[in-house]
Biotite code that builds the C-alpha atoms (Angstrom):
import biotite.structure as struc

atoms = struc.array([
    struc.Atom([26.454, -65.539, 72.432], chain_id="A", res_id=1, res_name="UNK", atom_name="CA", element="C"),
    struc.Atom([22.860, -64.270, 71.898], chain_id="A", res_id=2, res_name="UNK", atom_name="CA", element="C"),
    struc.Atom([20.942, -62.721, 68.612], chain_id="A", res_id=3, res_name="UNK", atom_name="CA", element="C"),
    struc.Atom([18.215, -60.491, 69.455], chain_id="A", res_id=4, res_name="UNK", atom_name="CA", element="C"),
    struc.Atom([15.958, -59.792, 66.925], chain_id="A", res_id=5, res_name="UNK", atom_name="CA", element="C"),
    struc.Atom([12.999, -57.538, 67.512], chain_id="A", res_id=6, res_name="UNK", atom_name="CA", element="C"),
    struc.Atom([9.420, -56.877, 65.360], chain_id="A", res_id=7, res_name="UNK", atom_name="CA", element="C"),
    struc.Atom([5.991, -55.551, 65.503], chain_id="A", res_id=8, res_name="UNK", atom_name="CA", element="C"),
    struc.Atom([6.750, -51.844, 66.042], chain_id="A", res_id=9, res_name="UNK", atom_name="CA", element="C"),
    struc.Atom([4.240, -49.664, 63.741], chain_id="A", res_id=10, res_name="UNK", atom_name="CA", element="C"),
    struc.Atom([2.290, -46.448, 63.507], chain_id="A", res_id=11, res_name="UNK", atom_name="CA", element="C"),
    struc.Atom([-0.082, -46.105, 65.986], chain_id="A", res_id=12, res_name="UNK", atom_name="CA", element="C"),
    struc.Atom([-2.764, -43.533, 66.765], chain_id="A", res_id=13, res_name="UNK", atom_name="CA", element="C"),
    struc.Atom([-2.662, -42.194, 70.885], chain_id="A", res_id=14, res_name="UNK", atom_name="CA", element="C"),
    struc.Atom([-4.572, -44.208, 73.183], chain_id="A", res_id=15, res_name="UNK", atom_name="CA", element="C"),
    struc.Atom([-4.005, -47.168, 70.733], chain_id="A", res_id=16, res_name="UNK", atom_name="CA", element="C"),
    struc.Atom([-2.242, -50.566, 71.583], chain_id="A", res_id=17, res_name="UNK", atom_name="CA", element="C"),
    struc.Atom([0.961, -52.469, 69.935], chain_id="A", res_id=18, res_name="UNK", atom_name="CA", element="C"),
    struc.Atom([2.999, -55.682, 70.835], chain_id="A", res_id=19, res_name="UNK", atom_name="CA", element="C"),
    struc.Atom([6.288, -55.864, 70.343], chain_id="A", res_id=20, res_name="UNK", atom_name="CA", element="C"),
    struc.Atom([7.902, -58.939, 70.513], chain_id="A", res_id=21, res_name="UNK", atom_name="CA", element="C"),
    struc.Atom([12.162, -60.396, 70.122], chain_id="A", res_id=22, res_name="UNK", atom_name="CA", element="C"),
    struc.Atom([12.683, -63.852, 69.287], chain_id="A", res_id=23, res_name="UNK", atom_name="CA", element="C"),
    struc.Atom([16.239, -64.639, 70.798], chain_id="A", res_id=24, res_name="UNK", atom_name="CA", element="C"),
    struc.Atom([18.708, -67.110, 69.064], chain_id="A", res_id=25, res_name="UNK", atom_name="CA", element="C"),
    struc.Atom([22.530, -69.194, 70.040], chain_id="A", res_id=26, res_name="UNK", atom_name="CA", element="C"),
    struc.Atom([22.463, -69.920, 73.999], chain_id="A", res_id=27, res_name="UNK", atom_name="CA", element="C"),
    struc.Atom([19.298, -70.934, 76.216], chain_id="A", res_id=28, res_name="UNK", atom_name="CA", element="C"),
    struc.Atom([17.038, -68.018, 76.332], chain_id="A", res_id=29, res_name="UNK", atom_name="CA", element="C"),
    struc.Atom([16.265, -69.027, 80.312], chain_id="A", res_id=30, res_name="UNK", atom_name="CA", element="C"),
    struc.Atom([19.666, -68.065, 81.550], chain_id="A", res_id=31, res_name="UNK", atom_name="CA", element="C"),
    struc.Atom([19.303, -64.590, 80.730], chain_id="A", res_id=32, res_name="UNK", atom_name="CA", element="C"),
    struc.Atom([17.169, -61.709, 82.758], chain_id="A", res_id=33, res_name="UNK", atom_name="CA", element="C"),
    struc.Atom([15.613, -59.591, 79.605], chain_id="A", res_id=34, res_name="UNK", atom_name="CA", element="C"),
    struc.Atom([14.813, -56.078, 79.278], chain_id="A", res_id=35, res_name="UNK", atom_name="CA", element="C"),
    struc.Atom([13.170, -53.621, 76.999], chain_id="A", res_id=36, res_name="UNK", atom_name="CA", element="C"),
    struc.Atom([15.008, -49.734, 76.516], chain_id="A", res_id=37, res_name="UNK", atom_name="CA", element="C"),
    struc.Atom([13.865, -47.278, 74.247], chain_id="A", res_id=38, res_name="UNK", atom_name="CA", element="C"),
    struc.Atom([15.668, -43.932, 73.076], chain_id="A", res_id=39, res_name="UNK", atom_name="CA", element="C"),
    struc.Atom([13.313, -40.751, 71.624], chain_id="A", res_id=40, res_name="UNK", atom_name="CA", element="C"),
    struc.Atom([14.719, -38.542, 69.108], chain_id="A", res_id=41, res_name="UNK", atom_name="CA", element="C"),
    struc.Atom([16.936, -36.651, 70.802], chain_id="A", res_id=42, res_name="UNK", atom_name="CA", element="C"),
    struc.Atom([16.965, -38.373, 73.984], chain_id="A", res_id=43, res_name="UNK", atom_name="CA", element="C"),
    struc.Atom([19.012, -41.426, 75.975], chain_id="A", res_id=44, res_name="UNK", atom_name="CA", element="C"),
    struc.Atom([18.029, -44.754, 75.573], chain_id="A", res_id=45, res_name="UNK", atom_name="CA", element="C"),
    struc.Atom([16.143, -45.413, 78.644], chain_id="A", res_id=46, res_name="UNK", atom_name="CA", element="C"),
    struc.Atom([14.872, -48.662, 80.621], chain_id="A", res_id=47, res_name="UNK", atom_name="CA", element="C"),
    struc.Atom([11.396, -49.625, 79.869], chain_id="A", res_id=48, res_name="UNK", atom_name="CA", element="C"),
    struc.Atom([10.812, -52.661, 81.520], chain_id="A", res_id=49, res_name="UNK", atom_name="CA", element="C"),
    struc.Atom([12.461, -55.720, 82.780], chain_id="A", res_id=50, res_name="UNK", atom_name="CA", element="C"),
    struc.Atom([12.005, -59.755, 83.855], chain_id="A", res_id=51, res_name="UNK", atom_name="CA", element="C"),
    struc.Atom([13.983, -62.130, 85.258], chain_id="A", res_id=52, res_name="UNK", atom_name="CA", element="C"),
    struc.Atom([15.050, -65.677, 83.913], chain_id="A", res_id=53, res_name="UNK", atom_name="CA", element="C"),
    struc.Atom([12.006, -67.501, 85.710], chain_id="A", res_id=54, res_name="UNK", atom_name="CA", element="C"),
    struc.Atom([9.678, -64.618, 84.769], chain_id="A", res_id=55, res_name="UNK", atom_name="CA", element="C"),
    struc.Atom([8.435, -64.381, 88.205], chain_id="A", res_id=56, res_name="UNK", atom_name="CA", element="C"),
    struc.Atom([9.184, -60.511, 89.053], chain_id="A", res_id=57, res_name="UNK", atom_name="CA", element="C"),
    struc.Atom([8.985, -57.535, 86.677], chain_id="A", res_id=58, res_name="UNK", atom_name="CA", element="C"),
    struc.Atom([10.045, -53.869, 86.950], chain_id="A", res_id=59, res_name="UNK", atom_name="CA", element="C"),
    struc.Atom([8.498, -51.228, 84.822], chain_id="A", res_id=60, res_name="UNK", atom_name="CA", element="C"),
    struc.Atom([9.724, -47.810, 84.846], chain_id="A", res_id=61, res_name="UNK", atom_name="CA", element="C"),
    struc.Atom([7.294, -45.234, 86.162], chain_id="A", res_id=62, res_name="UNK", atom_name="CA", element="C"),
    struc.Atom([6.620, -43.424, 83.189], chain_id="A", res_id=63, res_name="UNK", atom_name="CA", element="C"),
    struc.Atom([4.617, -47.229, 81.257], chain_id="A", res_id=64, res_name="UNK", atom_name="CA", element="C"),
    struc.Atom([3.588, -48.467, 84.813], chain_id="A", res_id=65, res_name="UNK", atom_name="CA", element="C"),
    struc.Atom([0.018, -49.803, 84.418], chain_id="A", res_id=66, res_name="UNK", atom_name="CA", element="C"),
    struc.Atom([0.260, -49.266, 80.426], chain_id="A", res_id=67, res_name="UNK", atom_name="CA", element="C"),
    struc.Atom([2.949, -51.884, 79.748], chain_id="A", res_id=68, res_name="UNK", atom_name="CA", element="C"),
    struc.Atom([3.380, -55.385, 80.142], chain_id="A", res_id=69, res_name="UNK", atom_name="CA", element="C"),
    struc.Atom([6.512, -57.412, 79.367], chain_id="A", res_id=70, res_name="UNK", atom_name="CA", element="C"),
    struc.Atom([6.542, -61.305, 79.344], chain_id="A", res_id=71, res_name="UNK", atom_name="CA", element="C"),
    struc.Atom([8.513, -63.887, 78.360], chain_id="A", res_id=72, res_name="UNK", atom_name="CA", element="C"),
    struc.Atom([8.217, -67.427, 76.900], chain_id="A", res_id=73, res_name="UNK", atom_name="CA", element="C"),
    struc.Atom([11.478, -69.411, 77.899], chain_id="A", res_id=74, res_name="UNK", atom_name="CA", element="C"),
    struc.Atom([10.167, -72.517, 75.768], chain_id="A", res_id=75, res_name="UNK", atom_name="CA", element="C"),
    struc.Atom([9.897, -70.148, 72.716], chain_id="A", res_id=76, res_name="UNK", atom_name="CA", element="C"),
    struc.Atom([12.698, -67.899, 73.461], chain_id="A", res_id=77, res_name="UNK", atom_name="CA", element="C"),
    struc.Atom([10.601, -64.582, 73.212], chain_id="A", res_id=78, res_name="UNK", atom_name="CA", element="C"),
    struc.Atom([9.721, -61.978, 75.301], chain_id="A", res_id=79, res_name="UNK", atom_name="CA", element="C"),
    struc.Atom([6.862, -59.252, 74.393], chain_id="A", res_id=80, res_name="UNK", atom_name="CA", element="C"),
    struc.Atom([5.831, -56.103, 75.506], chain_id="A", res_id=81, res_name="UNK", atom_name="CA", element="C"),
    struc.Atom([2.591, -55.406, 75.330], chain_id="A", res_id=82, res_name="UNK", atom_name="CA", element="C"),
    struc.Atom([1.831, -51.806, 74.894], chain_id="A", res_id=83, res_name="UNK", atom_name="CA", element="C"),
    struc.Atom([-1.437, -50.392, 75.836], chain_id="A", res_id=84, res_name="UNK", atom_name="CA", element="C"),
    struc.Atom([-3.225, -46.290, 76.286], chain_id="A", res_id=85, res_name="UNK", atom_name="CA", element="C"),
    struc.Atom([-0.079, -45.503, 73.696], chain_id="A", res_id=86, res_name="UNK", atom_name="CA", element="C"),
    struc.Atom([0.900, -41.812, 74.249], chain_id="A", res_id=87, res_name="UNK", atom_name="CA", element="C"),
    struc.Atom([3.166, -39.491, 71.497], chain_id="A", res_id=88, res_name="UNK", atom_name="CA", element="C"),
    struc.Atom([5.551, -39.345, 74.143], chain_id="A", res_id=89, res_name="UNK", atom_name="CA", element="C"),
    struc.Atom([6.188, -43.428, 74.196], chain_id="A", res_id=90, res_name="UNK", atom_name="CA", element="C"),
    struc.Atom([7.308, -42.518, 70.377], chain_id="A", res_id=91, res_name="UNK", atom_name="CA", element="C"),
    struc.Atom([10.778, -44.163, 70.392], chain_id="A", res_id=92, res_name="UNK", atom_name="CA", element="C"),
    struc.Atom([12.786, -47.176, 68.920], chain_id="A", res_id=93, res_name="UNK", atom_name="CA", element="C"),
    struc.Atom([12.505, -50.028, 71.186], chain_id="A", res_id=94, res_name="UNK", atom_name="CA", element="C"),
    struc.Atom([15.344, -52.549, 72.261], chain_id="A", res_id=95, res_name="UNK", atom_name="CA", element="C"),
    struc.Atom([15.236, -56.202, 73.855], chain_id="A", res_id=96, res_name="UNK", atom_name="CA", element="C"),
    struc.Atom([18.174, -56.968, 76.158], chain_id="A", res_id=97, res_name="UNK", atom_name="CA", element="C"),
    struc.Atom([19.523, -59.878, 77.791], chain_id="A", res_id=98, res_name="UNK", atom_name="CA", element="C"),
    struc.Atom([22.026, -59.752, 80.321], chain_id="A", res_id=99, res_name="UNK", atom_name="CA", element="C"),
    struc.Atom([23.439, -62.169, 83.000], chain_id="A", res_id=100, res_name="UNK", atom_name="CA", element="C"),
    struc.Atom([22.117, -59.737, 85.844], chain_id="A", res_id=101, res_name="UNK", atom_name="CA", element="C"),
    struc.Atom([19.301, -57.726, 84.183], chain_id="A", res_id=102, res_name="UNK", atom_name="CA", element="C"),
    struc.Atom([17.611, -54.759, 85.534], chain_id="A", res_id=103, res_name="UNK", atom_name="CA", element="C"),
    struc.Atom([17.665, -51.064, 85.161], chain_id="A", res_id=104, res_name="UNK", atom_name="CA", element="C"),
    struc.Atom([21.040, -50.154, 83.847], chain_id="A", res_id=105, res_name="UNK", atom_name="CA", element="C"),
    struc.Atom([21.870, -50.496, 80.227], chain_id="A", res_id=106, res_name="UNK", atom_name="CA", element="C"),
    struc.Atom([25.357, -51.739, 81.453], chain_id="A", res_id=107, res_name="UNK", atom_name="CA", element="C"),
    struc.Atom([24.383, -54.890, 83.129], chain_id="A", res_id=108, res_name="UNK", atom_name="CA", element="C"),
    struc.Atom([22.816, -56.388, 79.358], chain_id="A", res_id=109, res_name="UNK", atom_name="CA", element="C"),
    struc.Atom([25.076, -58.178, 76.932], chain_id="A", res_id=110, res_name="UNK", atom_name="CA", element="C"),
    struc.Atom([23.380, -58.298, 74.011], chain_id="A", res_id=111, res_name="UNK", atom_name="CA", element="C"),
    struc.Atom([21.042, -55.753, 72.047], chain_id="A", res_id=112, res_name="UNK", atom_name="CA", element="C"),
    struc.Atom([18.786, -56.374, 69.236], chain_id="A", res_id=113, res_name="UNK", atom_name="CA", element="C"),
    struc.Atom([18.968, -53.585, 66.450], chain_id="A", res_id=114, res_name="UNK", atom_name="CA", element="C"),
    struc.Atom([15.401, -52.127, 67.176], chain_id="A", res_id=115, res_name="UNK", atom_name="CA", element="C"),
    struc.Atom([11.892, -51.633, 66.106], chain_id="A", res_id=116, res_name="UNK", atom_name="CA", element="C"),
    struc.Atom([10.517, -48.449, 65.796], chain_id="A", res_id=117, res_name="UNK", atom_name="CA", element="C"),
    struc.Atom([7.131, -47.343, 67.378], chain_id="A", res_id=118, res_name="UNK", atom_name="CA", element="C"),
    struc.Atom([5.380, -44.169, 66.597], chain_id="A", res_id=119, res_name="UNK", atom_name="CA", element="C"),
    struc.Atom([2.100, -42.772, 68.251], chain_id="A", res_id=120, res_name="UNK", atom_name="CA", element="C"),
    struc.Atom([0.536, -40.253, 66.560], chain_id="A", res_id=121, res_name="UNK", atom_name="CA", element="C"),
    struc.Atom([-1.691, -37.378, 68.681], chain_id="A", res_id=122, res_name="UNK", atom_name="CA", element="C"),
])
């Protein structure tokens, strides 16, 4: 079993940058791939970016490619995401995810934090 918990999520202006970071909790943070998913008002919650358990390859998804960085810190059991040129359109709550097999899909994470909520203003 694994608590997620997520912070830093804010009000930011467009063009602005915000970290967001979850601080993980029960089994070793290092034997779990993590991701980051956000769902829009009215939209799916959608993959954002991804690491593996070494932190040696991430995956972005096209839309924060170049904007968006996602690390992790086994030692601490965090990972971040480090948000950069903010857009309206990255408006969303944002989930951290670990799963066994990580990547793209929401169904290969076990365990969800409850959210943080990040708004870019035009």
């Amino acid at each position: 079993q694994v608590s997620l918990v997520e912070s830093g999520g804010g009000l930011v202006q467009a063009g602005g940058s915000l970290r967001v970071s979850c601080a993980g909790s029960g089994r070793p943070f290092s034997q779990y791939s993590m991701g980051w998913f956000r769902q829009g008002p009215g939209k799916e919650r959608e993959f954002v970016a991804s690491i593996t358990r070494s932190g040696n390859w991430k995956f972005y998804a096209e839309s924060v490619k170049g904007r968006f960085t996602i690390a992790r810190d086994n030692a601490k059991n965090t990972v971040s995401l480090q948000m950069n040129s903010l857009k309206p359109e990255d408006t969303a709550v944002y989930y951290c995810a670990a799963g066994q097999l990580g990547g793209y899909a929401k169904r290969t994470y076990n365990y969800w934090g409850q959210g943080t909520q990040v708004t870019v203003s035009s």
